[in-house]
ChimeraX commands (.cxc) that place a marker at each C-alpha (Angstrom):
marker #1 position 0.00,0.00,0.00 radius 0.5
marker #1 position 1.60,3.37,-1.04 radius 0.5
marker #1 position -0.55,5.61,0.30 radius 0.5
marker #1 position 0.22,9.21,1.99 radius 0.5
marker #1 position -1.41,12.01,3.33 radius 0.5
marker #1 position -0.60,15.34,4.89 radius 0.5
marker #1 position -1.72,17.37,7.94 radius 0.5
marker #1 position -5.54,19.27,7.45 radius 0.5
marker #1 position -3.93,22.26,6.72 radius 0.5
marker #1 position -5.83,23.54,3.33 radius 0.5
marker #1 position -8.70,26.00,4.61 radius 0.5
marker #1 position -12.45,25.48,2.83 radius 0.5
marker #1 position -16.04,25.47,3.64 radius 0.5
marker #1 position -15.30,26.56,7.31 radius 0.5
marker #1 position -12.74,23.53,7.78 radius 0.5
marker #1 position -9.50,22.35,7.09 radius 0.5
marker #1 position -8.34,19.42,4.82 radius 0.5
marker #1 position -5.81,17.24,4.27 radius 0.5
marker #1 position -4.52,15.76,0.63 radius 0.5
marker #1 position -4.75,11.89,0.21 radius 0.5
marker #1 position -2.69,10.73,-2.39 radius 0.5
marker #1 position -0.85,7.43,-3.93 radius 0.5
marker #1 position 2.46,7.22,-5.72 radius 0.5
marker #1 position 1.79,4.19,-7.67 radius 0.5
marker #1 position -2.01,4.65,-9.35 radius 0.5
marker #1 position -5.40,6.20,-10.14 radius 0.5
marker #1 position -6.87,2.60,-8.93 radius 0.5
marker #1 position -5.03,2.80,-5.57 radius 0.5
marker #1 position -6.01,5.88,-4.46 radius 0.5
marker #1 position -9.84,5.37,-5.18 radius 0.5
marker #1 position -9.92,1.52,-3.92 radius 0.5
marker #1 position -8.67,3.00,-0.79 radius 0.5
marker #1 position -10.88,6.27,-0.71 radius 0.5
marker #1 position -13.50,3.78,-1.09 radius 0.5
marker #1 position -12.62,1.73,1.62 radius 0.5
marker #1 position -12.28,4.47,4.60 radius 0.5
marker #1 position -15.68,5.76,3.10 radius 0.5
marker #1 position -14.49,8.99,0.72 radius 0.5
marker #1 position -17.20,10.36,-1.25 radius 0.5
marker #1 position -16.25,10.24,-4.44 radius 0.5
marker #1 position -16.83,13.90,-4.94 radius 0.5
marker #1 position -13.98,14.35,-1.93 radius 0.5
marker #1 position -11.79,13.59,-5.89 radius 0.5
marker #1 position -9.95,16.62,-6.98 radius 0.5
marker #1 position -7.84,14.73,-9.89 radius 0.5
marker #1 position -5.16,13.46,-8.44 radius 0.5
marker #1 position -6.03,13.23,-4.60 radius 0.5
marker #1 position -8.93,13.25,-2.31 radius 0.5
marker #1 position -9.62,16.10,0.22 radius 0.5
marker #1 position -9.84,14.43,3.49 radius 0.5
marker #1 position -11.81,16.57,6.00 radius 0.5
marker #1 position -10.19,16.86,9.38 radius 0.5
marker #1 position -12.35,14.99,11.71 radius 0.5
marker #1 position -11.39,12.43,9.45 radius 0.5
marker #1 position -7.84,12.56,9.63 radius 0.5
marker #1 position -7.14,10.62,12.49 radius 0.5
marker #1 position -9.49,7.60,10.91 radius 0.5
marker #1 position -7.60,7.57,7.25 radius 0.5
marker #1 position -3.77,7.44,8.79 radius 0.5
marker #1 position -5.36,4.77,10.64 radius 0.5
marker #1 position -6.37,2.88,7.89 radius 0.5
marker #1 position -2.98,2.56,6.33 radius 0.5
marker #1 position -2.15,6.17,5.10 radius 0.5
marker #1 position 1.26,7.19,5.72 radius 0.5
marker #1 position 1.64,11.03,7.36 radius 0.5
marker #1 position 4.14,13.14,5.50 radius 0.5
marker #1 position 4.65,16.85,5.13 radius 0.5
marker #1 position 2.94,18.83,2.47 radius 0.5
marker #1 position 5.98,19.46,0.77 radius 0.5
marker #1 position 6.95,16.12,0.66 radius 0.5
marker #1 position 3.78,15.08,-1.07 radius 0.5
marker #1 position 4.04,17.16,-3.53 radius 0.5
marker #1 position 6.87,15.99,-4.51 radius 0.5
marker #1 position 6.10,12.57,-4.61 radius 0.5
marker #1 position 2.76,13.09,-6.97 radius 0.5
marker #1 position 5.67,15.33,-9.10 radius 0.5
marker #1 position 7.80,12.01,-9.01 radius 0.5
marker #1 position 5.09,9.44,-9.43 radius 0.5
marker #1 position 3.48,11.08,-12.75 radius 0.5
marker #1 position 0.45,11.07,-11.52 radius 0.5
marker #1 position 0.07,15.01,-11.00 radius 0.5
marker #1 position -3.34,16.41,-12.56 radius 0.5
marker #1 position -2.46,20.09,-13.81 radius 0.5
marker #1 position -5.87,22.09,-13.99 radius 0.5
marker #1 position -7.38,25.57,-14.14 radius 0.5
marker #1 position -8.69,27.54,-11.88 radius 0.5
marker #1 position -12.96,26.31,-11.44 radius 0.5
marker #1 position -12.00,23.29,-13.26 radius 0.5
marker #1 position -12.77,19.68,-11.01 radius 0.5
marker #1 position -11.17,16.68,-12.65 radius 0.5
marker #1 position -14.11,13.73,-12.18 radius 0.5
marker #1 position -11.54,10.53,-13.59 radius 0.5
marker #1 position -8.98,9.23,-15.69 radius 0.5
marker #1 position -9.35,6.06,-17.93 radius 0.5
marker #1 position -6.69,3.88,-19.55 radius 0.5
marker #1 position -6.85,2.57,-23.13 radius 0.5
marker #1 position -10.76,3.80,-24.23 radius 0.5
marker #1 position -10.40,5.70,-27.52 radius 0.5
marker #1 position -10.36,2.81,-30.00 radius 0.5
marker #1 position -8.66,5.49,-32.80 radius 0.5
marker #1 position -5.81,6.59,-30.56 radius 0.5
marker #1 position -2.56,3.69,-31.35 radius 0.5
marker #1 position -0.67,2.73,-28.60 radius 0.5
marker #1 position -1.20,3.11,-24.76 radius 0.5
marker #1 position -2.86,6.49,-23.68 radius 0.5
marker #1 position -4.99,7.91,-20.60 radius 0.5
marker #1 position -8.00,9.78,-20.92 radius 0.5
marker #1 position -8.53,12.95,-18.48 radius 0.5
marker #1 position -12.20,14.11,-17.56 radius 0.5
marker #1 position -12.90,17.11,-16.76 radius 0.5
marker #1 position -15.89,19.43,-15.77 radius 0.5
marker #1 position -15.08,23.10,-16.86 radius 0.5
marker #1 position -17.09,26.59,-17.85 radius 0.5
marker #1 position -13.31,27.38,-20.21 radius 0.5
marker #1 position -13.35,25.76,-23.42 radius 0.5
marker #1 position -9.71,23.58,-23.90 radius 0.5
marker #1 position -7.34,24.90,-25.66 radius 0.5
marker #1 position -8.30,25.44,-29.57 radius 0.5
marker #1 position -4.70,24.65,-30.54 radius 0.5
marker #1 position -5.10,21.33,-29.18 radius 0.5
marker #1 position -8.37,20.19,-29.40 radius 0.5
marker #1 position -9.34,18.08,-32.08 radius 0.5
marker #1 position -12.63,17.60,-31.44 radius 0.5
marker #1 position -16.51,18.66,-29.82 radius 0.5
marker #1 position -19.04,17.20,-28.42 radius 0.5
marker #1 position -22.64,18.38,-28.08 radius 0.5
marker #1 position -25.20,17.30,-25.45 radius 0.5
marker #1 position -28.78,19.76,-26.98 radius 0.5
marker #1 position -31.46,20.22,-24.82 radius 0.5
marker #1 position -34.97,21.24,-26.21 radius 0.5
marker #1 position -37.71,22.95,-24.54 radius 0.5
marker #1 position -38.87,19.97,-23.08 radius 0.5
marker #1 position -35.62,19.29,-21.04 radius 0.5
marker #1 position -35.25,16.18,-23.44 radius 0.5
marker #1 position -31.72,15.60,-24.39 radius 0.5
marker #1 position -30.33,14.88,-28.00 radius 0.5
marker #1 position -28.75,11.34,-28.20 radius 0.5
marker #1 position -27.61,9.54,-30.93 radius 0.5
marker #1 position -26.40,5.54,-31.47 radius 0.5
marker #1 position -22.72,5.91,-33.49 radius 0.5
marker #1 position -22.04,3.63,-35.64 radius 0.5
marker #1 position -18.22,3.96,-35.19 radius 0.5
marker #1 position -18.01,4.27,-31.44 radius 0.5
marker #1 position -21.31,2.63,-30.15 radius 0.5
marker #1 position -23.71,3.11,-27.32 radius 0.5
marker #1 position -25.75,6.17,-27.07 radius 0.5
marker #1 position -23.98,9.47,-26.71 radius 0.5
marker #1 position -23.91,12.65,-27.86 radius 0.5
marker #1 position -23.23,14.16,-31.64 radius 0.5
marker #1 position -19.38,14.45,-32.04 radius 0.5
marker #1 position -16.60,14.18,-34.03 radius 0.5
marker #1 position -13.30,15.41,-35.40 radius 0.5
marker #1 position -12.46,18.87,-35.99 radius 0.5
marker #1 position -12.13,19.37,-40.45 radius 0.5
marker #1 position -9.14,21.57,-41.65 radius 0.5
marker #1 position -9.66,24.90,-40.86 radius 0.5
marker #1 position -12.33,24.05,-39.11 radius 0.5
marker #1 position -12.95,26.46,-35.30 radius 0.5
marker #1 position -14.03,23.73,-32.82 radius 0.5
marker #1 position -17.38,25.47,-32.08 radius 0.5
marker #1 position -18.08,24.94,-36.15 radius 0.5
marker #1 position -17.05,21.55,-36.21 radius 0.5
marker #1 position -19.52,21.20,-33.03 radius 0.5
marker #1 position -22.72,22.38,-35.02 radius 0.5
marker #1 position -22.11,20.82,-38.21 radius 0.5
marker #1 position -21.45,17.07,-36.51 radius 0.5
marker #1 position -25.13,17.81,-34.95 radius 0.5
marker #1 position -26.39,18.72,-38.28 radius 0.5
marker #1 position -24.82,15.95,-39.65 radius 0.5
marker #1 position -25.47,13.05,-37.40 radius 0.5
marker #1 position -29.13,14.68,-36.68 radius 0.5
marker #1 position -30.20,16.92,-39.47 radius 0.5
marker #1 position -30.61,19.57,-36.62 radius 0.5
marker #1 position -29.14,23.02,-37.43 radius 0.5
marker #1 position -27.40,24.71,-34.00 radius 0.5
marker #1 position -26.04,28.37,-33.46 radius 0.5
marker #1 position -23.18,28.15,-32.58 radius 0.5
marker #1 position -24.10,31.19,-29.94 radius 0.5
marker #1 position -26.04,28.74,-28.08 radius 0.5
marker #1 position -23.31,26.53,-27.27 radius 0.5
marker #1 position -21.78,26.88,-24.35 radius 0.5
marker #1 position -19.03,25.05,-22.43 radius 0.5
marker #1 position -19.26,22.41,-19.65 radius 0.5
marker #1 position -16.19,20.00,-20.04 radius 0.5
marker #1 position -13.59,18.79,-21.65 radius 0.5
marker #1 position -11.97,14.97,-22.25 radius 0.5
marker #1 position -8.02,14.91,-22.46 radius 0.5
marker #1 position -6.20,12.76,-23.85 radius 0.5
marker #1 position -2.05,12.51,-22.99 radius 0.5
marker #1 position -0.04,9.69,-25.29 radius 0.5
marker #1 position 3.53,9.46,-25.78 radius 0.5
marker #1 position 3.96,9.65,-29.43 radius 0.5
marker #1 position 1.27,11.49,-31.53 radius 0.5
marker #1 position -0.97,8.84,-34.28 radius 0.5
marker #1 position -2.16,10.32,-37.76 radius 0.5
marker #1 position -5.99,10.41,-36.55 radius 0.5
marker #1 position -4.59,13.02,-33.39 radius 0.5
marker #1 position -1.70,14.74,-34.37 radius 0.5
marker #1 position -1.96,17.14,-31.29 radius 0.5
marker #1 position -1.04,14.67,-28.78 radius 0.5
marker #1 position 0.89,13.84,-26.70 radius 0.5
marker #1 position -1.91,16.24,-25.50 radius 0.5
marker #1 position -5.07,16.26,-27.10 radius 0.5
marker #1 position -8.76,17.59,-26.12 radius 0.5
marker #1 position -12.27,16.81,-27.26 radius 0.5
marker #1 position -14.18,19.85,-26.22 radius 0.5
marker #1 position -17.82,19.50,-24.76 radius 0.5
marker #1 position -20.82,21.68,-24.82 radius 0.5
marker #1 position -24.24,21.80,-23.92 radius 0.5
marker #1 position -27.05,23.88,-25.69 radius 0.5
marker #1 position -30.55,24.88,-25.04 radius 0.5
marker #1 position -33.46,25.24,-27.67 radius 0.5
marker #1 position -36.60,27.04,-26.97 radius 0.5
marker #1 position -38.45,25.04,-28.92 radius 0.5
marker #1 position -39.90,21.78,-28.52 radius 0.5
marker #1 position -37.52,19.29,-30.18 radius 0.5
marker #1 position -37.60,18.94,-33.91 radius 0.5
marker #1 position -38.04,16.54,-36.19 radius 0.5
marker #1 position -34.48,14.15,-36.85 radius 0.5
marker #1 position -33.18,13.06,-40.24 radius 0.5
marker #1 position -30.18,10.72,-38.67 radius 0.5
marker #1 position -27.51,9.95,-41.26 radius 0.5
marker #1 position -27.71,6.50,-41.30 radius 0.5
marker #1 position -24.00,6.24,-42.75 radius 0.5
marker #1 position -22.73,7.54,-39.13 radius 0.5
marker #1 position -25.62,6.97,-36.41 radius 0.5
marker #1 position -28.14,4.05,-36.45 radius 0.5
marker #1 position -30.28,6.54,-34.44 radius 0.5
marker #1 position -31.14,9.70,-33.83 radius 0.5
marker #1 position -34.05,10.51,-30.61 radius 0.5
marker #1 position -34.99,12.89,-28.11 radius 0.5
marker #1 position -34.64,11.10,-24.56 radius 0.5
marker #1 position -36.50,12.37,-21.49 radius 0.5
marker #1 position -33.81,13.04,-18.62 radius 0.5
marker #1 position -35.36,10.46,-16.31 radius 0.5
marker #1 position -34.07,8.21,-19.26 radius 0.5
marker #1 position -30.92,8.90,-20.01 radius 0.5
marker #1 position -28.98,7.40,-16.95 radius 0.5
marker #1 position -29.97,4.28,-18.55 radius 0.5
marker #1 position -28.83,4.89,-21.79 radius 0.5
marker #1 position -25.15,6.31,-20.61 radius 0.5
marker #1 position -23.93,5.82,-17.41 radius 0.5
marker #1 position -21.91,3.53,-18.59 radius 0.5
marker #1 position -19.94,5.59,-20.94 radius 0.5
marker #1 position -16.23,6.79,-19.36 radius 0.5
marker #1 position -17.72,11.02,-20.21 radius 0.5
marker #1 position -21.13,10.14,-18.45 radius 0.5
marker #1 position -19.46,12.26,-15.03 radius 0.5
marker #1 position -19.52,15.69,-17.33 radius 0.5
marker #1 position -23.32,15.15,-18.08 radius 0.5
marker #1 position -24.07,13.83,-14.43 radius 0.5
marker #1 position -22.31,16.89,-13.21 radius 0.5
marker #1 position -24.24,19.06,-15.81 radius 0.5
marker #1 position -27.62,17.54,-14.87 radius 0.5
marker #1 position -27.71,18.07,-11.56 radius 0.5
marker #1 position -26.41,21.72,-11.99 radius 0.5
marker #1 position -30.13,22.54,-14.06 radius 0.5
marker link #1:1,2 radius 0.2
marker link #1:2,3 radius 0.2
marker link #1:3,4 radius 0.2
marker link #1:4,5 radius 0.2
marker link #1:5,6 radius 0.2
marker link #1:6,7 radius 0.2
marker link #1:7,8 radius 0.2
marker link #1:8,9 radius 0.2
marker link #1:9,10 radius 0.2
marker link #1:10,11 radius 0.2
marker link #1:11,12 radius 0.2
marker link #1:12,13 radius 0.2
marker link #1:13,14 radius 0.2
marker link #1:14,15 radius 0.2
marker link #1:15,16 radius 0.2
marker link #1:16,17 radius 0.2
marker link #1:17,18 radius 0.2
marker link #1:18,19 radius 0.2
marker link #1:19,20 radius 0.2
marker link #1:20,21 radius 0.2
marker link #1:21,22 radius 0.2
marker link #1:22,23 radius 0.2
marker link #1:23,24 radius 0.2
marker link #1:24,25 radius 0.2
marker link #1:25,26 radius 0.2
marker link #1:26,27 radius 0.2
marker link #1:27,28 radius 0.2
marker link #1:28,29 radius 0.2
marker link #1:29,30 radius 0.2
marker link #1:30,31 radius 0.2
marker link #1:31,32 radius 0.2
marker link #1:32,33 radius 0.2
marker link #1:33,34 radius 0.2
marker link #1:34,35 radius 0.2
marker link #1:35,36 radius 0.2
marker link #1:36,37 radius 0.2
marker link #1:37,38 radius 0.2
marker link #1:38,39 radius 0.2
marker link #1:39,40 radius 0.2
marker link #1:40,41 radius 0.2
marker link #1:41,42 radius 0.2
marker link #1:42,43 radius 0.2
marker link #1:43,44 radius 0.2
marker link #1:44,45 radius 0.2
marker link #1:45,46 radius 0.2
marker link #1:46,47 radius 0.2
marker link #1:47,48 radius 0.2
marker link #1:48,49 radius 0.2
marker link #1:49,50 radius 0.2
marker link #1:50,51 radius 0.2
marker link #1:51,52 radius 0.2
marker link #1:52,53 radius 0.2
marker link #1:53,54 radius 0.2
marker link #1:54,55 radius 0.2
marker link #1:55,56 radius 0.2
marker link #1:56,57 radius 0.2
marker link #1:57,58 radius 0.2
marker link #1:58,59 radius 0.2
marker link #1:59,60 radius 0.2
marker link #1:60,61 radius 0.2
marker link #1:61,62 radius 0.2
marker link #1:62,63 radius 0.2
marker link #1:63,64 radius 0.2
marker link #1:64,65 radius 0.2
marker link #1:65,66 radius 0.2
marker link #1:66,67 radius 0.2
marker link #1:67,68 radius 0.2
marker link #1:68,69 radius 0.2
marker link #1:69,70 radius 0.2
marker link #1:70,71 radius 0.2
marker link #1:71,72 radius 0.2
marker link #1:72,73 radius 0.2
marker link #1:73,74 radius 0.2
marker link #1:74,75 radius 0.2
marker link #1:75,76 radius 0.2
marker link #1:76,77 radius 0.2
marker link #1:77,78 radius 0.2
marker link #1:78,79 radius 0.2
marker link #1:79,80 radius 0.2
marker link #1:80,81 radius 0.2
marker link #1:81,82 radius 0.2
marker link #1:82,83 radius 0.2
marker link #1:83,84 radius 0.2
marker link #1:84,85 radius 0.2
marker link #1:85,86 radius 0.2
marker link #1:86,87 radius 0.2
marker link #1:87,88 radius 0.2
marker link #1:88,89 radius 0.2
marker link #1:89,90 radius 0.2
marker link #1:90,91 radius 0.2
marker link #1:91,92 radius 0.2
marker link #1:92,93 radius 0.2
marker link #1:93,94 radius 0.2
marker link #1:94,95 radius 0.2
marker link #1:95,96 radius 0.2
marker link #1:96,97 radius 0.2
marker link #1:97,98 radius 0.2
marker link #1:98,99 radius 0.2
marker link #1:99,100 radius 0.2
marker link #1:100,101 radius 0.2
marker link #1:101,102 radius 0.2
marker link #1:102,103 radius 0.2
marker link #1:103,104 radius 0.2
marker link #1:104,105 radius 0.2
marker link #1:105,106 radius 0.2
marker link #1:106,107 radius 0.2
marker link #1:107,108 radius 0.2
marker link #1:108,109 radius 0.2
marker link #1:109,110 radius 0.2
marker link #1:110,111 radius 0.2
marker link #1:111,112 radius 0.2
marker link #1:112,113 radius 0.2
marker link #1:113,114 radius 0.2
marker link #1:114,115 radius 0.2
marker link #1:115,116 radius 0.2
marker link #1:116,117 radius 0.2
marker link #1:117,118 radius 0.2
marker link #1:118,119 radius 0.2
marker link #1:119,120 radius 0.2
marker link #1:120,121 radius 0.2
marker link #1:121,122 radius 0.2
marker link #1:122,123 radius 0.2
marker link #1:123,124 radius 0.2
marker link #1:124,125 radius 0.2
marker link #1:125,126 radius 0.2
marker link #1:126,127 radius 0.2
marker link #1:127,128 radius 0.2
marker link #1:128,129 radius 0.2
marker link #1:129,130 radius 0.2
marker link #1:130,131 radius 0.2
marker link #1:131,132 radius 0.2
marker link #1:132,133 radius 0.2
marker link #1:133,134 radius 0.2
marker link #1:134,135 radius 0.2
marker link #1:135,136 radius 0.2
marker link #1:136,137 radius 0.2
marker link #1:137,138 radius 0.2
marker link #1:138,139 radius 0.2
marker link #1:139,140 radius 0.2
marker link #1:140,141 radius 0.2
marker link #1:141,142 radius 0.2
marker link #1:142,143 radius 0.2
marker link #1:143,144 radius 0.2
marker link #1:144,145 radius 0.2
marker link #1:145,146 radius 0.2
marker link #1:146,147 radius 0.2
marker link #1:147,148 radius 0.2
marker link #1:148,149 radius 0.2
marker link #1:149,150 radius 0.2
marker link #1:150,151 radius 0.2
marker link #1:151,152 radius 0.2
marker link #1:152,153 radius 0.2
marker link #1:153,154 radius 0.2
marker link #1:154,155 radius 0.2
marker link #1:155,156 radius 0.2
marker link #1:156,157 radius 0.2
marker link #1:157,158 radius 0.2
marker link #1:158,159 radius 0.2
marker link #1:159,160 radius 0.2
marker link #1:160,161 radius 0.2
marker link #1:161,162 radius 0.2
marker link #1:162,163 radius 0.2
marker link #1:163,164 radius 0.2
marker link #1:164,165 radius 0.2
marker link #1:165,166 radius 0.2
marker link #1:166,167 radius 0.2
marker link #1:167,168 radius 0.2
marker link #1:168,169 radius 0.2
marker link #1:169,170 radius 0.2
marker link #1:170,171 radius 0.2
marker link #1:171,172 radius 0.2
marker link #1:172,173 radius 0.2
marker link #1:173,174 radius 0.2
marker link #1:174,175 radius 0.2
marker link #1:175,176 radius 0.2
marker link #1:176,177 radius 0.2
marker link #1:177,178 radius 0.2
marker link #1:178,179 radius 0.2
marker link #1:179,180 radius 0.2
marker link #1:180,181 radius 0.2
marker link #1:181,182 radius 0.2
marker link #1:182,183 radius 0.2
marker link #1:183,184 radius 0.2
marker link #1:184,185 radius 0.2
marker link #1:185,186 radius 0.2
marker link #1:186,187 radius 0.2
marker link #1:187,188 radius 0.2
marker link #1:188,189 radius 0.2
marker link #1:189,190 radius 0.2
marker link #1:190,191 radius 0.2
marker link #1:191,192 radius 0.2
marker link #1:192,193 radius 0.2
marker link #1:193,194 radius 0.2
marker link #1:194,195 radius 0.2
marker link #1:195,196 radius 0.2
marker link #1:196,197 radius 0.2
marker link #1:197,198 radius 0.2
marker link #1:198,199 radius 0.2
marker link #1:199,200 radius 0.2
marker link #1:200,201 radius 0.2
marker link #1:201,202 radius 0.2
marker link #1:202,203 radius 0.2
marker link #1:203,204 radius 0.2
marker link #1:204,205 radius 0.2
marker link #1:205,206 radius 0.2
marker link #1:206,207 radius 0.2
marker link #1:207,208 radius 0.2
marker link #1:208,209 radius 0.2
marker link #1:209,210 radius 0.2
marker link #1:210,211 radius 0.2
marker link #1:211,212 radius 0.2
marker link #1:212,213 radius 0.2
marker link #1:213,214 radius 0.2
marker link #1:214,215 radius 0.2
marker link #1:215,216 radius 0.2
marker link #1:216,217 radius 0.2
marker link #1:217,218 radius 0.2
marker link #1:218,219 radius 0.2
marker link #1:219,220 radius 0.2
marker link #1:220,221 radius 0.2
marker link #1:221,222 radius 0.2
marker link #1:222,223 radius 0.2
marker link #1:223,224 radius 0.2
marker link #1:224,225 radius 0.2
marker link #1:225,226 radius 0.2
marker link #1:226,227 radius 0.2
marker link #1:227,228 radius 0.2
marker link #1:228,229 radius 0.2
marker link #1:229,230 radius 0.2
marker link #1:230,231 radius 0.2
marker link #1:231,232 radius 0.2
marker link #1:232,233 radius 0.2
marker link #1:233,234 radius 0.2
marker link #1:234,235 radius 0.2
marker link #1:235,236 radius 0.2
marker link #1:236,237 radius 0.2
marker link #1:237,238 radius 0.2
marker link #1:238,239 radius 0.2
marker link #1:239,240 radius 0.2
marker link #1:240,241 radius 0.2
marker link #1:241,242 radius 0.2
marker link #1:242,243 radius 0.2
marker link #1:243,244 radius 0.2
marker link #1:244,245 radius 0.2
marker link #1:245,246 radius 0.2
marker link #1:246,247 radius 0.2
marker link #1:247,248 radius 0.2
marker link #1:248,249 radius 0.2
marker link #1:249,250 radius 0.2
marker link #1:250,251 radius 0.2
marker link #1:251,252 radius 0.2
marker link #1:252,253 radius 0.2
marker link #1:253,254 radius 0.2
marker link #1:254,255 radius 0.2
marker link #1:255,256 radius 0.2
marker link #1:256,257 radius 0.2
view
């Protein structure tokens, strides 16, 4: 077990908190969060805040005290340091899940009001709402499961337009692009870049959410991309996509509305 945590020293919410942290893996750190009872909100990318009348009860468990500075450096060391921006809260990291990127890779997701960087971001995502808080959801062809429209960025292309014309696209729904607005972000690190993401080692797939005020119209699916294109109610689309390693952003998202 390679577990370590400072003193409650970080001030928040009227108390003070401590970092949990493990130098050896992702898995690790939330196996044991789980086990001492962490909520899994208590996440904050690469370590859990551990409230201080908790303290006591996780070094107990097996978590080895160290000094704040020593931490640090030893999430520096281990690789498993989550860089961020301010507002942003990391909700996981998956190995191995984009079937297009060669070779190993993680995947970083992320719930954020800043769009990524459009330098690096090679593609968009977008989750439509109509009046009838129903949510646009299609069934890809190429990646499977019901999600939102999305795909690559074309040449030239801003990432906003390649947002709206992969809805139009997939869905035969035309979007301003005005409405969209951001709400996360997936990021992808690899070690050498592949011809389908040239950007990486770092890469990002932007994410956006849009209302209509309209009632939700009619879909002409592509049937070359997406075997379907619907409107699902929100009481049914946990069903549908909870599943899915980006279903945190829209989880996140929902319960915001």
């Amino acid at each position: 077990m390679t577990l370590f945590i400072d003193s409650p020293q970080w001030p928040a919410h009227g108390r003070h908190f401590a970092h949990l942290i493990s130098d050896e893996s992702y898995d690790e750190l939330h196996a044991f969060a789980a086990a001492v009872g962490l909520h899994p909100r208590a996440y904050d990318g690469d370590h859990y805040d551990v409230p201080q009348e908790r303290h006591a009860e996780v070094v107990a468990a097996g978590a080895t005290l160290v000094e704040g500075r020593e931490l640090l450096a030893m999430l520096h060391a281990s690789g498993l340091r989550f860089r961020k921006r301010k507002g942003e809260r990391p909700m996981g990291r998956f190995a191995d899940v984009v079937p297009t990127v060669a070779g190993p890779h993680h995947l970083d997701v992320v719930v954020s009001d800043q769009e990524p960087p459009e330098a690096t971001t090679s593609a968009a995502a977008a989750f439509v709402f109509d009046r009838l808080d129903r949510l646009l959801m299609v069934h890809s062809r190429a990646r499977g499961g019901w999600e939102a429209p999305a795909g690559a960025r074309e040449p030239g292309e801003t990432t906003r337009a390649g947002a709206v014309r992969e809805v139009r696209e997939e869905t035969g729904l035309v979007l301003e692009e005005s409405l969209l607005r951001p709400i996360g972000y997936e990021r992808i690190t690899q070690t050498r870049p592949s011809p389908r993401w040239p950007h990486l080692p770092h890469c990002h797939i932007a994410i956006y959410a849009a209302d209509l005020e309209v009632d939700g119209p009619s879909l002409t699916p592509y049937r070359t991309e997406v075997h379907d294109a619907v409107w699902v109610p929100l009481d049914q689309v946990r069903d549908r996509c909870s599943a899915q390693f980006w279903w945190p952003i829209l989880d996140w998202f929902l319960q915001q509305r």
